[in-house]
MMTF fields as JSON, N, C-alpha, C and O atoms, coordinates in Angstrom:
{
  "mmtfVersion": "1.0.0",
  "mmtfProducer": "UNKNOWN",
  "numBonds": 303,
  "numAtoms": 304,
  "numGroups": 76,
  "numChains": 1,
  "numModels": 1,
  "chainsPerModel": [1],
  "groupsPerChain": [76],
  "chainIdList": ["A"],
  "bondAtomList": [4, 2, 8, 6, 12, 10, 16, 14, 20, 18, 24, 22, 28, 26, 32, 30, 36, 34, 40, 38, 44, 42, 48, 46, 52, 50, 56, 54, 60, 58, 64, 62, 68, 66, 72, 70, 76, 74, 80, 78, 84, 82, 88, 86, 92, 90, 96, 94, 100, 98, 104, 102, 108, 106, 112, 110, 116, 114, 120, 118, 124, 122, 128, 126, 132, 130, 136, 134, 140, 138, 144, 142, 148, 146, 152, 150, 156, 154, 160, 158, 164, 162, 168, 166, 172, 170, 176, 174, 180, 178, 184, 182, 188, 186, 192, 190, 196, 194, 200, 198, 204, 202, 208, 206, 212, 210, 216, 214, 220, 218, 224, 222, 228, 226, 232, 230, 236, 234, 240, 238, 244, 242, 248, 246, 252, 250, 256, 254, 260, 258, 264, 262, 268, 266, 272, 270, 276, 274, 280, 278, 284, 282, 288, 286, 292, 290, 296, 294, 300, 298],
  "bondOrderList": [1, 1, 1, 1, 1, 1, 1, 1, 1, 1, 1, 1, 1, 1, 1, 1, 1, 1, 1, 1, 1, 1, 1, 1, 1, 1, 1, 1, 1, 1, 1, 1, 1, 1, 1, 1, 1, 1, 1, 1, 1, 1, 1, 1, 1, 1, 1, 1, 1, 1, 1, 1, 1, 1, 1, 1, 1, 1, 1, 1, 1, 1, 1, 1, 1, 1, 1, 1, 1, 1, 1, 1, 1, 1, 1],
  "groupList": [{"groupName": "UNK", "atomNameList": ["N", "CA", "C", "O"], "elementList": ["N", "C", "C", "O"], "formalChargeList": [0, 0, 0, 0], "bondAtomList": [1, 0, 2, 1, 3, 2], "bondOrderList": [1, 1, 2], "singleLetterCode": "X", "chemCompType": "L-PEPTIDE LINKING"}],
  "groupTypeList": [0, 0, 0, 0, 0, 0, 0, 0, 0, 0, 0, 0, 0, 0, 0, 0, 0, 0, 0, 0, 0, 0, 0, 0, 0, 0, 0, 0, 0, 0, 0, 0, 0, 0, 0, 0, 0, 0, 0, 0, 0, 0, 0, 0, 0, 0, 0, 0, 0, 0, 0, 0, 0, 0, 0, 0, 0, 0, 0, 0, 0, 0, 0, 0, 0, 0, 0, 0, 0, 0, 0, 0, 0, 0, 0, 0],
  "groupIdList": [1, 2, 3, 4, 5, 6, 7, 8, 9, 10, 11, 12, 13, 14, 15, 16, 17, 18, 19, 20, 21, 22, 23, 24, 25, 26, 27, 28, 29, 30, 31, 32, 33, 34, 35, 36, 37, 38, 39, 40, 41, 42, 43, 44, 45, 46, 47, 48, 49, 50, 51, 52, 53, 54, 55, 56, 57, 58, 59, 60, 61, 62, 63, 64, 65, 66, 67, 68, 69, 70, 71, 72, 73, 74, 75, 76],
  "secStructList": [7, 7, 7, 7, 7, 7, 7, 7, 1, 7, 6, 6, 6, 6, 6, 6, 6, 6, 1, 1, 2, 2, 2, 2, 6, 6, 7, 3, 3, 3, 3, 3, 2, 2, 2, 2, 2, 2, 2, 6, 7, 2, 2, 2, 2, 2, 2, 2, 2, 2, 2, 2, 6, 7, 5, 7, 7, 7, 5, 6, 6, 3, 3, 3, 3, 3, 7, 7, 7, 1, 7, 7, 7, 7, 7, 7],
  "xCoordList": [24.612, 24.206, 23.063, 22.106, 23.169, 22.427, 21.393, 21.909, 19.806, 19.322, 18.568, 17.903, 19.033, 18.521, 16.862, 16.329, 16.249, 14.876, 14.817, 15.247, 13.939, 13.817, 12.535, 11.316, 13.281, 12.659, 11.638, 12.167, 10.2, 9.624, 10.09, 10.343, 10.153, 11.39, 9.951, 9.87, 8.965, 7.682, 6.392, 5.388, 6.473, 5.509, 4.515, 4.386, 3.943, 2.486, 2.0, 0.775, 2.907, 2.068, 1.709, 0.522, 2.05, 1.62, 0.396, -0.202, 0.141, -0.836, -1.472, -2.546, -1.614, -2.612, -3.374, -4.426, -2.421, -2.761, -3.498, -3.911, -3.523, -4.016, -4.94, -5.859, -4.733, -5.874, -7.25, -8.189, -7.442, -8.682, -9.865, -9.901, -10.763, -12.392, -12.088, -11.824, -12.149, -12.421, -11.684, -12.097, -10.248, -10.017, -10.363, -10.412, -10.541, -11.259, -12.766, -13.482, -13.287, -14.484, -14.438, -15.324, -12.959, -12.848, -12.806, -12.709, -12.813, -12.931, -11.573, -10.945, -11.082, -9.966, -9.574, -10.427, -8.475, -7.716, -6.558, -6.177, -5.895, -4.9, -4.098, -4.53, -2.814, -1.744, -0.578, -0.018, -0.302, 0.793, 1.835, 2.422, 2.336, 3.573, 4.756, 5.852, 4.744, 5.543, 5.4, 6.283, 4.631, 4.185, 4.745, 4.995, 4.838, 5.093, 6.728, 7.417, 6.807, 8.348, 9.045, 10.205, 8.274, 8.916, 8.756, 9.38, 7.609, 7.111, 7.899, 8.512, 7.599, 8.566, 9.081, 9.749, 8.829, 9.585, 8.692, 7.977, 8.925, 8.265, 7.996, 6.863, 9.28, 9.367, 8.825, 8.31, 8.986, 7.961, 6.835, 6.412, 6.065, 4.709, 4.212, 3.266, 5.162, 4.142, 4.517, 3.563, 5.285, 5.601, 4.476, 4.095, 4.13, 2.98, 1.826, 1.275, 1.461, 0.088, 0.09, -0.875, 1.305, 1.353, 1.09, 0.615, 1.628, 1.803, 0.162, -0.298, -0.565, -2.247, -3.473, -4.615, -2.134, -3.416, -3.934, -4.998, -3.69, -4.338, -3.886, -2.665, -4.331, -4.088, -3.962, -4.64, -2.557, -1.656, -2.136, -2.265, -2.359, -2.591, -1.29, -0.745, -0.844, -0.069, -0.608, -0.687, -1.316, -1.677, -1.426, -1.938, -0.365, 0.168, 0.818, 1.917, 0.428, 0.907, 0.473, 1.148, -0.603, -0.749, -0.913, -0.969, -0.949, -0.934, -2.504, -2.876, -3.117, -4.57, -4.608, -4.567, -4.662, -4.693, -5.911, -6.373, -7.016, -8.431, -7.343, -6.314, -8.374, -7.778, -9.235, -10.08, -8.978, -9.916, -9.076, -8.181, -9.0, -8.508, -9.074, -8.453, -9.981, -10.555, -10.565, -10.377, -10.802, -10.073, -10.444, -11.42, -9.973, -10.404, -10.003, -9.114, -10.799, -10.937, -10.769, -11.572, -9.735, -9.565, -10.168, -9.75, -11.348, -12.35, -12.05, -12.654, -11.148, -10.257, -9.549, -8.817],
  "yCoordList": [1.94, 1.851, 0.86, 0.899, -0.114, -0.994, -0.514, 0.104, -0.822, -0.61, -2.074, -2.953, -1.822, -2.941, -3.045, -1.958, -3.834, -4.176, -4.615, -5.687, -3.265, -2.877, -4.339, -4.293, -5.138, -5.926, -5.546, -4.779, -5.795, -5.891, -6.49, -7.686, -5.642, -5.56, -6.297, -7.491, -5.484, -6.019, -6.863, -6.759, -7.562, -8.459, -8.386, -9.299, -8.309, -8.361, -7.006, -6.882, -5.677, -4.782, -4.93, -4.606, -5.334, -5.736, -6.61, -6.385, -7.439, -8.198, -7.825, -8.163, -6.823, -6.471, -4.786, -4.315, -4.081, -3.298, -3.685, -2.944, -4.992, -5.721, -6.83, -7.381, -7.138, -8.408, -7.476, -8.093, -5.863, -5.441, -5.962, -6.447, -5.664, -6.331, -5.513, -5.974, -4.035, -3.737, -3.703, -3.223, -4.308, -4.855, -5.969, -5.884, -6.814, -8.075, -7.435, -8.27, -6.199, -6.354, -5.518, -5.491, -4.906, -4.306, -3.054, -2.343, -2.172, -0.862, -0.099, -0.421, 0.846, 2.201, 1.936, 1.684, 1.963, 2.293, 3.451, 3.618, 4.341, 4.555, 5.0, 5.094, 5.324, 4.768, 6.393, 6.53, 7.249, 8.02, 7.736, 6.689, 8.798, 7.717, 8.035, 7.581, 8.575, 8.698, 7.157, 6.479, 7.141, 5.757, 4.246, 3.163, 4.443, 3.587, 3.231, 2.274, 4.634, 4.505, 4.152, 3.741, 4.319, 3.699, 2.155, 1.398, 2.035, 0.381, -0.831, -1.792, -0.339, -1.207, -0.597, -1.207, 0.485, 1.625, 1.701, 0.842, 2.908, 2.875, 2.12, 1.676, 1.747, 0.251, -1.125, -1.835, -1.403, -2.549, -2.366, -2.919, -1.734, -1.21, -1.219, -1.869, -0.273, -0.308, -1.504, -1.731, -2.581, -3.571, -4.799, -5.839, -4.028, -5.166, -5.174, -6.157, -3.64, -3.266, -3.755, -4.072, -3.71, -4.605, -5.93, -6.477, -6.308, -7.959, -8.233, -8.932, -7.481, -7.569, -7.324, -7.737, -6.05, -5.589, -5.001, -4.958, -3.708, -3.301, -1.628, -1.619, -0.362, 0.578, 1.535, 1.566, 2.652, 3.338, 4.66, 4.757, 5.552, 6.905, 7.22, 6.349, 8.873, 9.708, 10.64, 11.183, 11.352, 12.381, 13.052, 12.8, 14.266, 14.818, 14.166, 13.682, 14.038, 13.223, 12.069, 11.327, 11.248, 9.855, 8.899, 9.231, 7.885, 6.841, 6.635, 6.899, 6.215, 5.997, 4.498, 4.588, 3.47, 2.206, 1.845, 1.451, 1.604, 1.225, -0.65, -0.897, -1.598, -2.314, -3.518, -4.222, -3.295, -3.859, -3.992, -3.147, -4.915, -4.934, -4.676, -5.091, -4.143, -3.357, -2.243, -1.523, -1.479, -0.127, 1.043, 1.141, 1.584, 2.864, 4.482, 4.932, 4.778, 5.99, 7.642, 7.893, 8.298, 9.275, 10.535, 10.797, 11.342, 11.932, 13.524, 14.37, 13.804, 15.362, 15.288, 16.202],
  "zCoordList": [-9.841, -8.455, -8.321, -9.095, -7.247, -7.445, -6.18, -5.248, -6.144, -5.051, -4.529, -5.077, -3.261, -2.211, -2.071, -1.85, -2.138, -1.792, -0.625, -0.198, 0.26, 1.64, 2.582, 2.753, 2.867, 3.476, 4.475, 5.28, 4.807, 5.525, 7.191, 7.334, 8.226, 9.488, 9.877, 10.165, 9.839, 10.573, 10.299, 11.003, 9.408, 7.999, 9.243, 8.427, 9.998, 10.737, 10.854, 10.884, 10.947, 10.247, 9.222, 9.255, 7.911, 7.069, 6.592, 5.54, 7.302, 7.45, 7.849, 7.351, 9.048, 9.372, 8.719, 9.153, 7.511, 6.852, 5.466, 4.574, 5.573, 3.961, 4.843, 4.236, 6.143, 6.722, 7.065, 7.568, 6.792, 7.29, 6.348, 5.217, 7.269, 6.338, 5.164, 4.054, 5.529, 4.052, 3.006, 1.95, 3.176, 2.298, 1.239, 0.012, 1.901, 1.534, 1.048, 0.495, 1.167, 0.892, -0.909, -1.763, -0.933, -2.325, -1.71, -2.71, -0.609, -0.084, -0.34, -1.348, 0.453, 0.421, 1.748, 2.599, 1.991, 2.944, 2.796, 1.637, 3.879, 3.708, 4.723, 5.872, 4.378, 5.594, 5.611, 4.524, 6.416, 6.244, 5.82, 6.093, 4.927, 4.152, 5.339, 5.011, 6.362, 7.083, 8.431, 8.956, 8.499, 9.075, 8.002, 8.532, 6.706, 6.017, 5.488, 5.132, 5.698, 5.546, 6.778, 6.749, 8.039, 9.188, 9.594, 10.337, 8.747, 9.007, 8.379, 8.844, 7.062, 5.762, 4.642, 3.807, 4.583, 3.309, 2.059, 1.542, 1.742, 0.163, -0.632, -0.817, -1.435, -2.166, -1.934, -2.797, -0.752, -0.047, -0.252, -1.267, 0.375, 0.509, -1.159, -1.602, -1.978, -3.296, -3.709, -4.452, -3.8, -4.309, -3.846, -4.382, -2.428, -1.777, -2.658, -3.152, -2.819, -3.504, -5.123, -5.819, -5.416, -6.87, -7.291, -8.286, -6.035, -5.937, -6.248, -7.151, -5.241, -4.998, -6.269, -6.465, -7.256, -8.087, -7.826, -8.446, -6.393, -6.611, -6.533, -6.693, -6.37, -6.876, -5.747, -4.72, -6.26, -4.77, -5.479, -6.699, -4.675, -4.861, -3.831, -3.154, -3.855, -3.028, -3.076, -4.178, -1.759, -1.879, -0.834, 0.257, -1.11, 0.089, 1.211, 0.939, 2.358, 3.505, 3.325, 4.038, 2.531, 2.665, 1.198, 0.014, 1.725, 0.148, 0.755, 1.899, -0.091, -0.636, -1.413, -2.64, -0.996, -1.68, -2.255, -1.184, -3.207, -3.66, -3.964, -4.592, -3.068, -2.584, -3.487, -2.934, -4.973, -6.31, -7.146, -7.11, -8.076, -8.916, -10.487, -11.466, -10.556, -11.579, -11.805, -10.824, -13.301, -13.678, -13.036, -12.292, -13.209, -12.316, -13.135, -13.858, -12.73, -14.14, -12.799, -11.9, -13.08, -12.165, -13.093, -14.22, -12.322, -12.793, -12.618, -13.276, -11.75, -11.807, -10.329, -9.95]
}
């Protein structure tokens, strides 16, 4: 079974979920994954945050992006 890579319908939400300051400043953002799966889908989205380097949490109802590309040590 082959799977399709879920194109971005809306690339300016996008831009504008990765164009915030605090991104650019190294900060956290995060996004409902129910909002994300309606925007551009799972696969997109983490494929975006890969592209970037930088790091997806799931927690419960939302993804958690730390939007750095340095290590990060999860403490409990």
């Amino acid at each position: 079974m082959t799977q399709t890579l879920h194109t971005p319908l809306k690339p300016r939400w996008t831009e504008q979920v990765f164009g915030a300051k605090i991104v650019a400043k190294g900060g956290v953002i995060r996004r409902a994954i129910r909002d994300v799966d309606r925007e551009i889908g799972r696969m997109a989205f983490e494929l975006e945050v890969r592209r970037r380097g930088y790091h997806l949490i799931e927690s419960d109802t939302q993804y958690i992006v730390i939007c750095n590309t340095g290590h990060i040590r999860l403490i409990c």
